[in-house]
C-alpha positions in Angstrom: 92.2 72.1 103.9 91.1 68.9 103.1 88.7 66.4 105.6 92.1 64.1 106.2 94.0 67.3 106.7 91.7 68.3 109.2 91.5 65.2 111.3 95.1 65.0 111.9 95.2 68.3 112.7 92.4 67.5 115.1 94.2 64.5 116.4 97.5 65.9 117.1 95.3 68.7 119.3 94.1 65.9 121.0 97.1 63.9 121.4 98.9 67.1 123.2 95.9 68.1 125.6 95.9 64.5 126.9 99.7 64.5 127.5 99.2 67.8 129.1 96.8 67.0 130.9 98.4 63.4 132.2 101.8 66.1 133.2 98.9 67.9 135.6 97.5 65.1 136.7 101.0 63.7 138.0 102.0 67.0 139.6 98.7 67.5 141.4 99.0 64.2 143.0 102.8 64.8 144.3 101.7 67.7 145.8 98.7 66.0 147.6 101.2 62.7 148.5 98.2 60.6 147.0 98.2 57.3 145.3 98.0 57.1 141.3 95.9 54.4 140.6 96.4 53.0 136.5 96.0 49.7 135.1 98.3 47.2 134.2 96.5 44.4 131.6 94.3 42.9 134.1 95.0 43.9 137.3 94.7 47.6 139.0 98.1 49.0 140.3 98.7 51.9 143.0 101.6 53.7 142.3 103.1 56.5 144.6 104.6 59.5 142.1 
């Protein structure tokens, strides 16, 4: 396997363990009824899920 094999290998891990991890993060806060804070350009922004 060669070094650029390797990295996208390594990226497409990564790139699924942060959209898993963004699915959690959702569903914990519906089932706390918390706010999701995120920001949008310049401003922060509270969004209910």
């Amino acid at each position: 396997m060669t070094k650029k094999e390797k990295q996208i290998e390594f990226k497409d891990k990564l790139l699924k363990g942060l959209e898993k991890m963004y699915t959690n993060l959702i569903e914990y806060k519906r089932q706390k009824n918390s706010v999701l804070v995120v920001m949008k350009g310049d401003k922060i922004v509270k969004i209910k899920p």
